[in-house]
N, CA, C and O atoms as CSV, one atom per row, in Angstrom:
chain,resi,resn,atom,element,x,y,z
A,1,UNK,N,N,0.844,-1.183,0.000
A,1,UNK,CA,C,0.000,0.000,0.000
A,1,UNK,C,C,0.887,1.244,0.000
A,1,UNK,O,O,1.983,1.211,0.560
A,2,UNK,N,N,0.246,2.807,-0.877
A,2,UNK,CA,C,1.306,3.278,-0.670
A,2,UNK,C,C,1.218,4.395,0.473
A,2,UNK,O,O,1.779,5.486,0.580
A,3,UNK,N,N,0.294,3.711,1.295
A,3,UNK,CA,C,0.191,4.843,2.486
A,3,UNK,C,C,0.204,4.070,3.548
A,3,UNK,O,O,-0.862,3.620,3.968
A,4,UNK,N,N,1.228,3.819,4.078
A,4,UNK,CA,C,1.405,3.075,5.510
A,4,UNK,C,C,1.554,3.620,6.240
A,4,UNK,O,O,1.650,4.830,6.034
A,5,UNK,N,N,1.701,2.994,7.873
A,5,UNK,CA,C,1.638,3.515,8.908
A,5,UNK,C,C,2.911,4.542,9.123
A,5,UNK,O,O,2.779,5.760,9.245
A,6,UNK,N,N,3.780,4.052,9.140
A,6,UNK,CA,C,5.089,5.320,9.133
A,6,UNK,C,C,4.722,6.296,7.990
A,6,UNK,O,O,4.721,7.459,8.395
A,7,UNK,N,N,4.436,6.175,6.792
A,7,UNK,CA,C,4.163,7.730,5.834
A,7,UNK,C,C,3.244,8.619,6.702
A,7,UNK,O,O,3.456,9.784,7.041
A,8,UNK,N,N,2.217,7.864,6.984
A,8,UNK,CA,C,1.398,8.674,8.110
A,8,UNK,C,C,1.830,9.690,9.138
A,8,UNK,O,O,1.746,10.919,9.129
A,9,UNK,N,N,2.373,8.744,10.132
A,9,UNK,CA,C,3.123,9.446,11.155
A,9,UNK,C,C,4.472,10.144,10.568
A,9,UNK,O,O,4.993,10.679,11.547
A,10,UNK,N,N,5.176,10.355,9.560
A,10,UNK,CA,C,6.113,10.990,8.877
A,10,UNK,C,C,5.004,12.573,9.120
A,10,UNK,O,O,4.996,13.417,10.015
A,11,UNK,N,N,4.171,12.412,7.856
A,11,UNK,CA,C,3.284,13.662,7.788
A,11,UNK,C,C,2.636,13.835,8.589
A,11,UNK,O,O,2.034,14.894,8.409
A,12,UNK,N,N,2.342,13.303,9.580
A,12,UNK,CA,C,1.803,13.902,10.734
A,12,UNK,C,C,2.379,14.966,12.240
A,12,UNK,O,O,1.893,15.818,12.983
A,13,UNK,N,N,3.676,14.255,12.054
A,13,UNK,CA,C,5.045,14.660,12.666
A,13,UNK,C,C,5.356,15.782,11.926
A,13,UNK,O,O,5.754,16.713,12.627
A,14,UNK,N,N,5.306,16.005,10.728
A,14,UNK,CA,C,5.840,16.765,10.157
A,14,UNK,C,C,4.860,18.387,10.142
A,14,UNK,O,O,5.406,19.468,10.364
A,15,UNK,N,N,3.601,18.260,9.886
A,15,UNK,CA,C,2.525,19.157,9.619
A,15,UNK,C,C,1.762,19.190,11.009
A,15,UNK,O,O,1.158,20.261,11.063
A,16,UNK,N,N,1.566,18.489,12.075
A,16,UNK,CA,C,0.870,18.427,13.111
A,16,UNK,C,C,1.572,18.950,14.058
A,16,UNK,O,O,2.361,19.870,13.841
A,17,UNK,N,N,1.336,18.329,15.460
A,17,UNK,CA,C,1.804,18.855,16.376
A,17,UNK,C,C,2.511,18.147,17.329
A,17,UNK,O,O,3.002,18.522,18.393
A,18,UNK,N,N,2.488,16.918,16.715
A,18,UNK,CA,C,3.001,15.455,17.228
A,18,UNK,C,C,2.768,14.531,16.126
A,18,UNK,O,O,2.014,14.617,15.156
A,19,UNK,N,N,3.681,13.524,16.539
A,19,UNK,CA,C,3.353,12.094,15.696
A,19,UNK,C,C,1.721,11.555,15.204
A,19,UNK,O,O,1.149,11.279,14.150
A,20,UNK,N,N,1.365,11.608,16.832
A,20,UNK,CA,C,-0.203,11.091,17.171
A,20,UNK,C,C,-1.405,12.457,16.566
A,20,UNK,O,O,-2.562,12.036,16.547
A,21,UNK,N,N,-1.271,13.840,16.135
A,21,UNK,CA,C,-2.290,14.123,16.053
A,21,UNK,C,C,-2.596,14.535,14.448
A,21,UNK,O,O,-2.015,15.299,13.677
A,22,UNK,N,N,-3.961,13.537,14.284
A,22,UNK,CA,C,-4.365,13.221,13.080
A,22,UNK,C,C,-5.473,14.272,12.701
A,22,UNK,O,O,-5.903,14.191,11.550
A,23,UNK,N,N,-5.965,15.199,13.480
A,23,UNK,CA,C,-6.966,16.048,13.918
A,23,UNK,C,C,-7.311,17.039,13.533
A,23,UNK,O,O,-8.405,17.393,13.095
A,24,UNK,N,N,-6.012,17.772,13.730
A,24,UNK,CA,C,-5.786,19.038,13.347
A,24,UNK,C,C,-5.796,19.634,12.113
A,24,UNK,O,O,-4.779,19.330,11.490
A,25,UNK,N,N,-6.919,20.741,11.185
A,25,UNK,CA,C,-6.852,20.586,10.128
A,25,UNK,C,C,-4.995,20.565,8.890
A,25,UNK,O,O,-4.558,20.252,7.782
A,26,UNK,N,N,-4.705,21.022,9.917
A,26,UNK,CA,C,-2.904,21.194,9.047
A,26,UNK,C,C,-2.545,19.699,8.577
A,26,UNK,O,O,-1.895,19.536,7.544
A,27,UNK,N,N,-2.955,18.675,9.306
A,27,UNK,CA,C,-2.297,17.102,9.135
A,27,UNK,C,C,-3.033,16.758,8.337
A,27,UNK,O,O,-2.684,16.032,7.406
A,28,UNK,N,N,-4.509,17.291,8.536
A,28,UNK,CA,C,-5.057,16.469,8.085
A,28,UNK,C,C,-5.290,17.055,5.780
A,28,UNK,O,O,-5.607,16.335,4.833
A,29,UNK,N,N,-4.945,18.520,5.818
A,29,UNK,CA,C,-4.697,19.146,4.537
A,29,UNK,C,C,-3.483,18.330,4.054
A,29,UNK,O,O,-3.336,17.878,2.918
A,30,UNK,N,N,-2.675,18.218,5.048
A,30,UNK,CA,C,-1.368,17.777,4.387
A,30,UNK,C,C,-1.386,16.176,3.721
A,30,UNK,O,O,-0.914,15.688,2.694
A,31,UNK,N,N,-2.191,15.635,4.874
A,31,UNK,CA,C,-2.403,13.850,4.312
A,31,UNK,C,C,-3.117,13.901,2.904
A,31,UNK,O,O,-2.750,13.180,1.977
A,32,UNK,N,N,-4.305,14.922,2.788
A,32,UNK,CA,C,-5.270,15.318,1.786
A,32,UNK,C,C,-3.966,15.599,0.387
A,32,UNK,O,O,-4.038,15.065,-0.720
A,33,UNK,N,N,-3.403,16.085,0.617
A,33,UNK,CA,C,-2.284,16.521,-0.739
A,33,UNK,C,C,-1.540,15.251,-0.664
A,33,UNK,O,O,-1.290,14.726,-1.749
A,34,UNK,N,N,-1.265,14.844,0.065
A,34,UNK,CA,C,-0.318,13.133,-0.257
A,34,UNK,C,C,-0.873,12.698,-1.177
A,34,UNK,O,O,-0.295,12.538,-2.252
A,35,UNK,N,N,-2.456,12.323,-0.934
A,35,UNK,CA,C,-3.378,11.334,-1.580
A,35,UNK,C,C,-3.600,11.660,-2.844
A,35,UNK,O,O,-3.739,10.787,-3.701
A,36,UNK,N,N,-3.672,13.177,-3.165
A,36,UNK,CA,C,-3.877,13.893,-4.034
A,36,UNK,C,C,-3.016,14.088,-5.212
A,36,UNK,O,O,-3.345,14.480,-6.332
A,37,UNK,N,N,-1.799,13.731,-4.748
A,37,UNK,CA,C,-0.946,13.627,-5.436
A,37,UNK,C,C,-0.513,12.433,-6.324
A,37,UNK,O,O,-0.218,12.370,-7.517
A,38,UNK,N,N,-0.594,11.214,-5.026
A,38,UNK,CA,C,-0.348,9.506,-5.446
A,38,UNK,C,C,-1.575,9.620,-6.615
A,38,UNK,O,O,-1.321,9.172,-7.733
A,39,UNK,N,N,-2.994,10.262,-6.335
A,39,UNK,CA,C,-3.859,9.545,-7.458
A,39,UNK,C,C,-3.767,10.245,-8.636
A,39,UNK,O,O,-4.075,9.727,-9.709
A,40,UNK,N,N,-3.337,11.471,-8.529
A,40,UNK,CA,C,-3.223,12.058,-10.101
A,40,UNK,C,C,-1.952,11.763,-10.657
A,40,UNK,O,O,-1.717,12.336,-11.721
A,41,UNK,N,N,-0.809,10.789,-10.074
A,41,UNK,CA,C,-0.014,10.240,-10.923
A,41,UNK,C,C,-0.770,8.920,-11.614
A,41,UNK,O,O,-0.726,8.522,-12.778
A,42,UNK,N,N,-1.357,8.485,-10.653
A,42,UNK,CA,C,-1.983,7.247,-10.770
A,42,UNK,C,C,-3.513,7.358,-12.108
A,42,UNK,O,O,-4.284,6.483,-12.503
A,43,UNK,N,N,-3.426,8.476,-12.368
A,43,UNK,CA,C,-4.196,8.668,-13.274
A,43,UNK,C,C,-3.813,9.273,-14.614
A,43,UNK,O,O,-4.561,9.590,-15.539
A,44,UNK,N,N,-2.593,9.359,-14.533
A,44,UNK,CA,C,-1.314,9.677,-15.683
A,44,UNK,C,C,-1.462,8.794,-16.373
A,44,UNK,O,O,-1.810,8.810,-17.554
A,45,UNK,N,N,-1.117,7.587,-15.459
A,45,UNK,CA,C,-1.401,6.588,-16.377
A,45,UNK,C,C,-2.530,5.409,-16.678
A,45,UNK,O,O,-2.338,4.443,-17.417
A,46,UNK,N,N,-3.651,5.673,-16.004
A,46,UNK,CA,C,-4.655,5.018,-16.055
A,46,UNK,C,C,-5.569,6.146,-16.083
A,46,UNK,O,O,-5.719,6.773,-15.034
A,47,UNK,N,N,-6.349,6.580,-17.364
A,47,UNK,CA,C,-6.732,7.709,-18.099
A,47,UNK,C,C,-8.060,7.293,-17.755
A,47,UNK,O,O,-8.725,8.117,-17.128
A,48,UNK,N,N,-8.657,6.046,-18.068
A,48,UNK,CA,C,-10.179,5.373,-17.594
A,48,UNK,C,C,-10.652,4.719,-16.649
A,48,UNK,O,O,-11.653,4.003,-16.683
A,49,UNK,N,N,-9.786,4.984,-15.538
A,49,UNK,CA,C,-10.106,4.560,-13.900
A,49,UNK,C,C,-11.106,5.251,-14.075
A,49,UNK,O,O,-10.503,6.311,-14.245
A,50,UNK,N,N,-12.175,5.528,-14.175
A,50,UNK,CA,C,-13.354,6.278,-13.144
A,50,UNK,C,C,-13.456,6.929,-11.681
A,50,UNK,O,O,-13.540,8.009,-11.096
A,51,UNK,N,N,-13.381,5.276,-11.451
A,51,UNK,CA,C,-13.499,5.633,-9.951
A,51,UNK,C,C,-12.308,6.324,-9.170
A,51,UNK,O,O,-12.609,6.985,-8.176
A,52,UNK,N,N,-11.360,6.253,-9.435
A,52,UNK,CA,C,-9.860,6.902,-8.921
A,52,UNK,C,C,-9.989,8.375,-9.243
A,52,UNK,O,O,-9.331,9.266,-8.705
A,53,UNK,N,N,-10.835,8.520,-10.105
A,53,UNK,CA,C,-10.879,10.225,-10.556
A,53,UNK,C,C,-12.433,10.707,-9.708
A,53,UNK,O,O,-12.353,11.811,-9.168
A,54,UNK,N,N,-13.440,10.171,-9.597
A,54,UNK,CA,C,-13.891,10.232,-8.479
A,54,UNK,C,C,-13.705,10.568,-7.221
A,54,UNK,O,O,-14.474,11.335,-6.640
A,55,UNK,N,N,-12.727,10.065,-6.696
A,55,UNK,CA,C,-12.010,9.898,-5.309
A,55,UNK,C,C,-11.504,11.175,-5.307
A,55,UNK,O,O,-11.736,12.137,-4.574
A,56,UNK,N,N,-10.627,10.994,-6.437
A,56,UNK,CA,C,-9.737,12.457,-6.404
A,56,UNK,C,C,-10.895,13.629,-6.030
A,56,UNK,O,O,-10.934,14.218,-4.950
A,57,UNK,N,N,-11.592,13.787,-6.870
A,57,UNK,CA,C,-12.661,15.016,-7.157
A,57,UNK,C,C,-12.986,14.903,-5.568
A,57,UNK,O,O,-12.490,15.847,-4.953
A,58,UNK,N,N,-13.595,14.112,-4.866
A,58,UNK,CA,C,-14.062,14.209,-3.781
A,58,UNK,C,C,-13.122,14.804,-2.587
A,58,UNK,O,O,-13.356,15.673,-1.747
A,59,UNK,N,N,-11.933,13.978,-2.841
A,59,UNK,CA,C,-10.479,14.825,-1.687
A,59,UNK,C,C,-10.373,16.444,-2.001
A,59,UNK,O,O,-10.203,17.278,-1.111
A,60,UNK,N,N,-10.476,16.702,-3.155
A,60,UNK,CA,C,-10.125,17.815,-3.720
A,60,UNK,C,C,-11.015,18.619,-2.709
A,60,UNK,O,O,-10.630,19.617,-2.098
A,61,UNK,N,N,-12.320,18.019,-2.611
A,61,UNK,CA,C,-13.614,18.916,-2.134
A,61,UNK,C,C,-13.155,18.954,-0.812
A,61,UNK,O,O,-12.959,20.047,-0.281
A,62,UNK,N,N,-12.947,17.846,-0.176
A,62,UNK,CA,C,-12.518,17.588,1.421
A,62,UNK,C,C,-11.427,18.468,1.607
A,62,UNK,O,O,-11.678,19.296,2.483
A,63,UNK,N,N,-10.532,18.565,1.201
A,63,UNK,CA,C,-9.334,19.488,1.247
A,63,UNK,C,C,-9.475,20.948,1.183
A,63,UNK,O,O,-9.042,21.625,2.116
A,64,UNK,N,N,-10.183,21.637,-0.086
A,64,UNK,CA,C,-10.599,22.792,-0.204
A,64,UNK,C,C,-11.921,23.283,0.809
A,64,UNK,O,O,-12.191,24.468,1.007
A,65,UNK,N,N,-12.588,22.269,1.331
A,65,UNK,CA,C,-13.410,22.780,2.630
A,65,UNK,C,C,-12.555,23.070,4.017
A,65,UNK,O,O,-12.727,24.039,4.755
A,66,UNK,N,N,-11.728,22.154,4.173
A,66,UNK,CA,C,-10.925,22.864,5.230
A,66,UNK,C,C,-10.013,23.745,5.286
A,66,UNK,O,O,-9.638,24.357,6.287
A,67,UNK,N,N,-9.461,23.870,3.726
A,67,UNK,CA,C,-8.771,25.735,3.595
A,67,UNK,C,C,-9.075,26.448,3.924
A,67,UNK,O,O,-8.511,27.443,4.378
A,68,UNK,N,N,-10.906,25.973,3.713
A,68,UNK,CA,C,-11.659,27.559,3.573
A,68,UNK,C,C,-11.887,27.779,5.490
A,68,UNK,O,O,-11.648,28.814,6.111
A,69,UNK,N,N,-12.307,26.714,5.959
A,69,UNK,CA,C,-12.298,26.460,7.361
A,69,UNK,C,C,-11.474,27.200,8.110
A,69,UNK,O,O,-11.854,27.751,9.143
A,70,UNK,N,N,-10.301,27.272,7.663
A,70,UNK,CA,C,-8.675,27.550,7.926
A,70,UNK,C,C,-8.544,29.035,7.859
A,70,UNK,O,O,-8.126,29.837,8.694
A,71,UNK,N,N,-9.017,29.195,6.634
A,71,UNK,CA,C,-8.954,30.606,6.355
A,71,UNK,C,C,-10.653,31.881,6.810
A,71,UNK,O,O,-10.835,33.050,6.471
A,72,UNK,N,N,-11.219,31.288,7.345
A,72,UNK,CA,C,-12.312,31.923,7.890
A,72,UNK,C,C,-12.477,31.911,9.772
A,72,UNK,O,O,-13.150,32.634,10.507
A,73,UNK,N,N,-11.497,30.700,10.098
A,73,UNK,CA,C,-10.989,30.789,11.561
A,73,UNK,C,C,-9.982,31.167,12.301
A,73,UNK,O,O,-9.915,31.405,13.507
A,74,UNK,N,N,-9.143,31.203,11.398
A,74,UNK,CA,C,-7.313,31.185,11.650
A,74,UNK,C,C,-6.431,31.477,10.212
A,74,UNK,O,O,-6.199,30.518,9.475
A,75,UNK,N,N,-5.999,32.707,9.884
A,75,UNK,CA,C,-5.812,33.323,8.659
A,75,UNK,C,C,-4.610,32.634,8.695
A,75,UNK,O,O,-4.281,31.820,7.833
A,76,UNK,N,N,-3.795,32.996,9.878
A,76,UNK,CA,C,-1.939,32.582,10.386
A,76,UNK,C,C,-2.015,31.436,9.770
A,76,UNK,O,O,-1.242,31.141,8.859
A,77,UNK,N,N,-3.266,30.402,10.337
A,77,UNK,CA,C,-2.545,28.943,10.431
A,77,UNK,C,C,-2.580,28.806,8.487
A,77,UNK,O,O,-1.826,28.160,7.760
A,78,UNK,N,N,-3.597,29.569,8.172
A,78,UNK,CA,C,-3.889,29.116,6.657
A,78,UNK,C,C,-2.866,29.317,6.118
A,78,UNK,O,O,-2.218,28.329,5.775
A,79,UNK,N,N,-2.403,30.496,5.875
A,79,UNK,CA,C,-1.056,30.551,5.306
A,79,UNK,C,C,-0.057,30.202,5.586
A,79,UNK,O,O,0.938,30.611,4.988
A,80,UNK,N,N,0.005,29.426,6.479
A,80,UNK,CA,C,1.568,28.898,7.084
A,80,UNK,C,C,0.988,27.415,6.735
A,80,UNK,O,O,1.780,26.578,7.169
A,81,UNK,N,N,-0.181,26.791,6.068
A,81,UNK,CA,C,-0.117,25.587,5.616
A,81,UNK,C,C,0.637,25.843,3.928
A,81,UNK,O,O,1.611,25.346,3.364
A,82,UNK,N,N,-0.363,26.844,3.552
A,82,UNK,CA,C,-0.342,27.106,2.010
A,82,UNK,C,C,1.541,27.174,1.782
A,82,UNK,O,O,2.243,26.610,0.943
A,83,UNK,N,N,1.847,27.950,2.726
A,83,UNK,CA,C,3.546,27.950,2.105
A,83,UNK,C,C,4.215,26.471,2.237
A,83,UNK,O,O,4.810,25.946,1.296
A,84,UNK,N,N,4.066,25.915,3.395
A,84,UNK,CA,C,4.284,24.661,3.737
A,84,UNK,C,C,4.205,23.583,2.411
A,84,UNK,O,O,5.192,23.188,1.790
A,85,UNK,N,N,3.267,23.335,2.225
A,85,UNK,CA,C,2.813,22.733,1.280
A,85,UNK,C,C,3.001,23.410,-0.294
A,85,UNK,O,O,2.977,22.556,-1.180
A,86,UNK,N,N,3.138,24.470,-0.642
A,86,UNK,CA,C,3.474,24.641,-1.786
A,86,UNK,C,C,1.831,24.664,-2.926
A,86,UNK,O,O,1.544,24.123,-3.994
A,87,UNK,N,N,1.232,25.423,-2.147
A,87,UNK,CA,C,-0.329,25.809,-2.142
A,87,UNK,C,C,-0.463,27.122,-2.785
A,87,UNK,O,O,0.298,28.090,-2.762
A,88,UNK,N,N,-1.958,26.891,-3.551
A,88,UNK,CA,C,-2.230,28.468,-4.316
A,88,UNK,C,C,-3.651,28.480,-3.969
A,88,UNK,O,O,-4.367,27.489,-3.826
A,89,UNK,N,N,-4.003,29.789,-3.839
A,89,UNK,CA,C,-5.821,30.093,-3.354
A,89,UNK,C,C,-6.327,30.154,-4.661
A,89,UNK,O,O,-7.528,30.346,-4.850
């Protein structure tokens, strides 16, 4: 699989606030762009997955609701994901 338990806790450690917190919208934007990323390679080359482009479309939505979350509660934290991550509004 290409999301195991250590990639997890890598990006969680990395974007969170600890190993353990999965919670926080920052870990959880950041896991959202992992996924986001693995499936639109994964759709490079598999052009008629459906359902994989589905998925995507749906993270996309999950992800861009908690920007907006981010950015209507906590401006700081928003932009200190967006640079982090290598993000555009």
């Amino acid at each position: 699989m290409y999301l195991d338990k250590a990639k997890k806790e890598e990006i969680f450690g990395k974007y969170g606030k600890s190993n353990s917190d999965t919670g926080s919208p920052e870990s959880q934007i950041a896991l959202f762009s992992y996924r986001i990323s693995h499936l639109t390679e994964h759709l490079k080359k598999n052009r008629k997955d459906h359902n994989t482009a589905r998925s995507l479309t749906m993270l996309v939505g999950k992800r861009r609701a908690l920007l907006d979350y981010l950015y209507d509660n906590d401006i700081e934290r928003y932009r200190s994901i967006i640079k982090a991550l290598g993000l555009r509004r």
